[in-house]
N, C-alpha and C positions, 0 to 999 in steps of 0.2 A: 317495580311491578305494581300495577295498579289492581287491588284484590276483585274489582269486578271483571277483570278481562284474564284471568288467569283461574284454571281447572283446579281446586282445592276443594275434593268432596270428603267434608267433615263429618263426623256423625255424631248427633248427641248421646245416643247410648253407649253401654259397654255391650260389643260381640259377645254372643254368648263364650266363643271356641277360645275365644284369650283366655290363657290361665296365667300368665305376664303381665308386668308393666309395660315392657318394651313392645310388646307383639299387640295388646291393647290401644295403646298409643298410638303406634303407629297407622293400626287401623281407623282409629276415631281420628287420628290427623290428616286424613289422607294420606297417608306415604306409599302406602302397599295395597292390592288387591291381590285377593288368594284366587290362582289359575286352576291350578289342582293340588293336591294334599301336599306340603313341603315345597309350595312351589309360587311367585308371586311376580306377578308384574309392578315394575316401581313407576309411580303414580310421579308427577313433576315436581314434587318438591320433595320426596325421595330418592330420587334421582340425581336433583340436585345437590343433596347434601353426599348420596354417593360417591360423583365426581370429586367433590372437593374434599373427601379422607382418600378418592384414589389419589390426586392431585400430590396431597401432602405425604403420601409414601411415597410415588414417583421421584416429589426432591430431593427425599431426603439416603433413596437408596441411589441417586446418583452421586450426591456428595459425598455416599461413602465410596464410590467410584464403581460402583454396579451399571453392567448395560443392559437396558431395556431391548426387550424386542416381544414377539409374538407368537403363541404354538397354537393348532387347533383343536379345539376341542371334541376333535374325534380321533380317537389313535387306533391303529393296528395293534390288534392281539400277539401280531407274532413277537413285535420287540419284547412284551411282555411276557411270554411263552420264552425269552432269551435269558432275561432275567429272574425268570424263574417262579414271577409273582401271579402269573394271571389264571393256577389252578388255587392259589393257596389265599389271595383275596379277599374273597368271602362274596355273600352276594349281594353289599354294599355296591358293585360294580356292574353299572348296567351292559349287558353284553347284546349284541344285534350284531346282525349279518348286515352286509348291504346286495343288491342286485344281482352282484357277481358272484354272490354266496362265501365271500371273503368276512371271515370273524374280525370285529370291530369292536371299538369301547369308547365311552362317552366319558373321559378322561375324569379320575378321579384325584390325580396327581400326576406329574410328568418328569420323575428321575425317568423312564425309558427314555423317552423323546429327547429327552437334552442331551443324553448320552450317548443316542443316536449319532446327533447331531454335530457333538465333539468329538467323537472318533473319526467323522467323513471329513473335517477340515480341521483337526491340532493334531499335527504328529512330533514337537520339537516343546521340550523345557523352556525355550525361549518363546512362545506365546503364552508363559504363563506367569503369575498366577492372573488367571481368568474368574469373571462372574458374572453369569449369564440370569437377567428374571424376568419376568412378564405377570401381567395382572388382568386374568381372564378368568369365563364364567368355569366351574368345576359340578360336577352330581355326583354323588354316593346315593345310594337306594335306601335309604335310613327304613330301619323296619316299623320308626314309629316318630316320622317327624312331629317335631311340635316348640310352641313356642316362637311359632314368628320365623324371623330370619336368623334367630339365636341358633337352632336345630334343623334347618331346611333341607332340602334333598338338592334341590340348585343355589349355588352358592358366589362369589363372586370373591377372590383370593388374589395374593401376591403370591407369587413363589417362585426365588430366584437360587441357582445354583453354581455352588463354587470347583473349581479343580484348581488345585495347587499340585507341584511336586511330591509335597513330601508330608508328614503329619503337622510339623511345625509349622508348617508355611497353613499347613488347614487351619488348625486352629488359631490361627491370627483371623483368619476368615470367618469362622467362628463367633470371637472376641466382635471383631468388627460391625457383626450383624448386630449383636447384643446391643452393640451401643449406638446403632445406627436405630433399632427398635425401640430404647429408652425416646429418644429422641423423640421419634414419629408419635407415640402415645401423649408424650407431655403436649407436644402442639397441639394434641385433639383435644387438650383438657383430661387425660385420663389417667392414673396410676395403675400402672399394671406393673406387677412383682415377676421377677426370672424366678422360675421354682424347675429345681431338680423334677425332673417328669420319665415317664418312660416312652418307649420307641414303637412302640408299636408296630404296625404292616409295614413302616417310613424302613426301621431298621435301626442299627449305629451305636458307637459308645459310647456318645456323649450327642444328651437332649437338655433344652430347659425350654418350658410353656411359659408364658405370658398371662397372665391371671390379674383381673378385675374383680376385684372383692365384692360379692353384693348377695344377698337373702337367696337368691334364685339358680345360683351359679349349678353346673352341674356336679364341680368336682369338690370333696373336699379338700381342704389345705392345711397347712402347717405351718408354721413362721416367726421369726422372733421379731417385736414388733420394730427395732431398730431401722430393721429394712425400711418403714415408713418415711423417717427422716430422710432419705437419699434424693438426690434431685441431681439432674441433667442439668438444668437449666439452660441458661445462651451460653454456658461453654465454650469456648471452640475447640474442636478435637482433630489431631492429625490421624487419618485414616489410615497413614501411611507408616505411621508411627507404631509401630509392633508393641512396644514396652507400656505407651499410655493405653493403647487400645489394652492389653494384660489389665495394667493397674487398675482402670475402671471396672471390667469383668470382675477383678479380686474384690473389688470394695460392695460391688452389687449379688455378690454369691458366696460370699464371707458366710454373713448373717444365714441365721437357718430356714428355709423355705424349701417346700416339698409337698407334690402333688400327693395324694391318698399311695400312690401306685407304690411312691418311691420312701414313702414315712420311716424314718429308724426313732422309736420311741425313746429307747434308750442314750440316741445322740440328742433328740428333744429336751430331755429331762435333764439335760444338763446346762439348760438356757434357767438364768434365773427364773423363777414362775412368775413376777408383774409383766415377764415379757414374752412369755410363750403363750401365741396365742394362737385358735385356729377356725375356721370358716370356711363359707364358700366360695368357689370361684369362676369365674366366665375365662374359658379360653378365650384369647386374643392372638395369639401368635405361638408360633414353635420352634425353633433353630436346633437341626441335626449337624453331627460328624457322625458320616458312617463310613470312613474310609473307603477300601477297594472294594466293598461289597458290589456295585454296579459295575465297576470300569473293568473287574477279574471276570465279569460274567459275562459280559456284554465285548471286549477288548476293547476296551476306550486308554489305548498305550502313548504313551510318548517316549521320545529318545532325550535320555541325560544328559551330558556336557560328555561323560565317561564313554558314552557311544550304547550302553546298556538301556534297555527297551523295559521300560517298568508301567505297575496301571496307575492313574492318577490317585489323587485322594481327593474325595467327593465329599459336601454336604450340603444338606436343604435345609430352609427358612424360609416359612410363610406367616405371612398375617393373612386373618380374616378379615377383608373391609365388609362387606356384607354385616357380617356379624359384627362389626365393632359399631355400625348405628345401632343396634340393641343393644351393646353392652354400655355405652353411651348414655341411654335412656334410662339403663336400670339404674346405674351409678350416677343420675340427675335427672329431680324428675320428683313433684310431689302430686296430692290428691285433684288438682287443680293441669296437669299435664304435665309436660315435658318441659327442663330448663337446657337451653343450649350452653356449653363452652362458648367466646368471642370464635374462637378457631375453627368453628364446625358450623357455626348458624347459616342454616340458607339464606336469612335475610338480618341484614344488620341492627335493622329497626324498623319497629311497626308504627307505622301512623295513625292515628284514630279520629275520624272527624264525628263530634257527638250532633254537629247538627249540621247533615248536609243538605248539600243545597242554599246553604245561608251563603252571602256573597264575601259576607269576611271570614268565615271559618274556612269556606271552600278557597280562598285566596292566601291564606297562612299556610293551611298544610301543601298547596300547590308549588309552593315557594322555600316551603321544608324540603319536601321532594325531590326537587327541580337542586336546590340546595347539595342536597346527601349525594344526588347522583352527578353532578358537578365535581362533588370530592373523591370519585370513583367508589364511592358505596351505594350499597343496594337495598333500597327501602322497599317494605311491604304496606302498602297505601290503601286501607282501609275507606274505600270508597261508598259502598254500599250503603243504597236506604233501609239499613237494619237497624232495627233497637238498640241504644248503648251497651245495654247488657249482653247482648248476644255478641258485639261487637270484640269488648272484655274478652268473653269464652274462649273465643274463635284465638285470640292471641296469646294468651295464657294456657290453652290447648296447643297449640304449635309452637309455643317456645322459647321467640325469640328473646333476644338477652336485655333489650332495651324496647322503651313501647312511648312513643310521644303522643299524647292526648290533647288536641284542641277544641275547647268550647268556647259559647258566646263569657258566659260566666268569669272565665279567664283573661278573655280578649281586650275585656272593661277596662282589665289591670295590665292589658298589655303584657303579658305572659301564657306562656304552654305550662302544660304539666311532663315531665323526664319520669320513667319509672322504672326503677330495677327489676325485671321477673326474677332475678335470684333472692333477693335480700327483702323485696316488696316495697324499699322505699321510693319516695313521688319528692320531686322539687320542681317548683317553680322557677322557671328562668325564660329569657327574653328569649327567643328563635335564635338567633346568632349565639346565643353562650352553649343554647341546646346543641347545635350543629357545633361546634367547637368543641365540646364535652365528647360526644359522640365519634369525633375525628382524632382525637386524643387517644381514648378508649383502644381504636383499633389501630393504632398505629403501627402498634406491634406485629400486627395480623396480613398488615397488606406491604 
């Protein structure tokens, strides 16, 4: 993409209303514009980076053999009148009539709806175990959004749901999400810790939240730092595999972790003290068991092998995509903007021409360009007759992981300049080693 033909309204200052990094940021980067209170249209290169953390939870909940599909985001009151939730709520939950004076909700979650759904088409053990998710926009009426899209009142989420037979067979579903969630975070570039949490409006008896360590977080945490060392990695994992899927679960919920809600001081205090540590954290995701709580209320039954008619056992997992570009941000990210992950950057590499218009600067980076997107990646090509320095800003405000700088001064020697925005280091190399470098880097990614 060529930066002069592409919508990227940046701003030099900081908004007054950010009290974030993330919500700052993304203001001053163009990613978001505020619609109304907790509420934002995402700007194209917000957008962009949206699709691609929907993208990589998409994969990765199908590899764990999760089906995708689609619910809308307006539900009838009455399912929820079934189940019991839509006096006890709260008024998180925006409630509207439509036309026909029929009580309606602008879905805040969708256990009803799924539940619906699976009682009118599974009536046999033999369609199960099943797992149904979808990744659509969500509202809660927050009495006091803020914060960006860390805290918003429209939201943009996963949340996919399991029915198995029995508890066993749940909590392998359970187990499964855990590690289908490590998974999806590491790709993003992020460490998020499984922390005992509580249940909240969801319900169930067994929750763990997904938490991003960072200054701003809203919960506090608990943990022994051991949990640090753990890693997913390229693994390969059988989803199918009850026992490893366990084993992983034991190795990542062993160690002590625990949201404020769920704190036992006295099991804390018996972590040696170099290792008990504790901080804030950003929700990123949630995974519930809450058994028959839905299928007993709602009749979501199936018939046994025995001929005996029982209710399923149900649980929820969601991640916040919305929210994980700000938790993203908080968790990378200095005085100078935002640092992308390889796994998340809207644009793989920034090109900077410091004298355009000149016919050999303009002829290098045309040939970088031309280059990168030959290799199926995706340069952001700083075309513009703006000053060097503004040029810098602009790219080091937005992010990207790698930034190629062509001047006459270089060209003498017949080299570009390569520059890490993470690390800040600059090398010289010949265009061809640059693009090699760079197609190396991502290889992993694509």
């Amino acid at each position: 993409m060529r930066l002069s033909r592409y919508f990227l309204p940046v701003l030099k200052e900081n908004p007054a209303e950010a009290q974030i990094a993330s919500h700052r940021l993304m203001l001053r980067a163009g990613m978001i514009k505020q619609s109304s209170t907790g509420i934002y249209s995402w700007l194209p290169m917000g957008f962009k980076i949206l699709r691609k953390l929907e993208n990589i939870v998409h994969e990765e909940q199908v590899r764990a053999g999760h089906i995708p599909m689609l619910m809308p985001t307006l539900q009838p009151a009455d399912l929820w009148r079934e189940s019991g939730r839509y006096e006890v709520y709260g008024h998180e939950m925006l409630r509207i009539k439509d036309r026909h004076d029929r009580d309606m909700l602008y879905g805040p979650t969708n256990e009803e709806l799924i539940t619906d759904i699976f009682r009118n088409h599974v009536g046999s053990y033999k369609d199960l175990p099943l797992t149904l998710y979808h990744i659509q926009w969500k509202f809660r009426d927050e009495t006091r959004p803020r914060f960006g899209v860390m805290r918003g009142r429209e939201f943009f989420m996963k949340d996919g749901y399991n029915f198995d037979i029995d508890r066993k067979s749940a909590m392998h579903a359970y187990n499964r999400h855990l590690v289908s969630y490590l998974r999806t975070y590491e790709r993003m570039g992020l460490k998020a810790l499984p922390m005992r949490a509580d249940s909240g409006p969801i319900g169930g008896e067994d929750t763990h939240e997904f938490l991003v360590l960072a200054d701003t977080g809203e919960s506090e945490v608990f943990y022994d730092s051991d949990i640090l060392d753990l890693k997913i990695g390229d693994r390969t994992v059988d989803y199918d595999d009850q026992d490893e899927c366990a084993a992983i679960f034991n190795e990542w919920t062993t160690p002590y972790a625990r949201t404020d809600e769920t704190h036992d001081d006295d099991i804390f205090l018996q972590i040696p003290a170099h290792r008990r540590k504790s901080s804030r954290g950003i929700e990123v995701g949630q995974i519930f068991y809450f058994g028959t709580k839905y299928s007993e209320s709602m009749g979501a039954n199936v018939v046994k092998d025995t001929g005996e008619l029982v209710p399923v056992h149900m649980g929820s997992h969601g991640i916040g995509v919305s929210r994980l570009i700000g938790a993203i941000i908080e968790a990378s990210h200095d005085d100078r903007g935002i640092i992308w992950p390889e796994g998340v950057t809207p644009f793989h590499c920034g090109i900077v021409n410091l004298k355009q218009g000149d016919a050999e600067t303009d002829a290098v980076c045309e040939a970088f360009y031309l280059g990168m997107k030959a290799l199926g990646l995706e340069p952001l090509y700083d075309d513009r007759l703006e000053r060097a320095g503004g040029k810098f800003a602009t790219m080091d405000l937005i992010g990207l992981p790698w930034r190629i700088t062509v001047g006459p001064r270089g060209l003498k020697n017949g080299v570009i300049e390569l520059t890490s925005r993470r690390t800040g280091k600059s090398e010289e190399m010949l265009v061809e080693n640059a693009l090699e470098r760079i197609a190396q880097t991502y290889s992993a990614y694509t």
